[in-house]
N, C-alpha and C positions, 0 to 999 in steps of 0.2 A: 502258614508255613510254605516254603517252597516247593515246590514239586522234585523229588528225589534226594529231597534234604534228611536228616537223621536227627533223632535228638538224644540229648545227649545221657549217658549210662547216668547221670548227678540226680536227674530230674527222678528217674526211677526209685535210686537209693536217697532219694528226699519225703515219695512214696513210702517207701518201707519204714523209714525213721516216726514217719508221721501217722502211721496206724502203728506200730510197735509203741508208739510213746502214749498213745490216747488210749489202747490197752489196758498197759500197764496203770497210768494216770487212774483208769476208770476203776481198777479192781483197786489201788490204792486208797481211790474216796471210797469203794465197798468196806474194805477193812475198816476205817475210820468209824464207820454205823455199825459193824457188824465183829467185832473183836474176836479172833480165833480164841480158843479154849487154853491154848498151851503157845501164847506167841515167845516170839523168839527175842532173845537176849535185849537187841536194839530198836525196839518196834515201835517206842516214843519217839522213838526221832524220821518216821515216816517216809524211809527212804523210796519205797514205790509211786508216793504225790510225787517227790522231789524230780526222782531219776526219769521217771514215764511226764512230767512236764520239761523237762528237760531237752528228751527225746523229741517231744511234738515242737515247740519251738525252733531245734534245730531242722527237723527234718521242714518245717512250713517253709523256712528260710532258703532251706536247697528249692524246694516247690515252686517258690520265687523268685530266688533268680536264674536258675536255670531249667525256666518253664519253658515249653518250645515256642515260638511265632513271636520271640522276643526281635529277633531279627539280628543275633550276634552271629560273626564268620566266622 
C-alpha cells in the first residue's frame, strides 16, 4: 500500500458480512444436530445455512476485490 493512501469503507463492510455470515452459517449447522424443542413454523427449510452462507460468500467477495495493495486509484 502506498504511503498515505486509505482503504476503502467496502473492504471493511466485506469484513463484517464475512463474520456475520459464518455466524450465522455456524449456529445454522448447530441447529441442524441439535433441533430446538419448539422450532418455528419454517425450520425445514434452514434458512440460517442458506442466509449466513450467503452472507459469507458475499462478504469474502467484497474482501476480494476491494482488498487494500491491490493497486486501484
Amino acid at each position: 500500500m502506498k504511503a498515505g493512501g486509505s482503504i476503502s469503507i467496502w473492504f471493511f463492510i466485506g469484513i463484517s458480512l464475512l463474520f456475520n455470515g459464518l455466524l450465522i452459517f455456524g449456529a445454522g449447522i448447530y441447529e441442524l444436530f441439535h433441533t430446538p424443542q419448539t422450532p418455528v413454523v419454517l425450520f425445514h427449510l434452514h434458512a440460517s445455512v442458506w442466509w449466513g452462507g450467503i452472507l459469507a460468500l458475499l462478504g469474502a467477495g467484497y474482501c476480494f476485490y476491494f482488498a487494500p495493495g491491490k493497486g486501484r486509484v
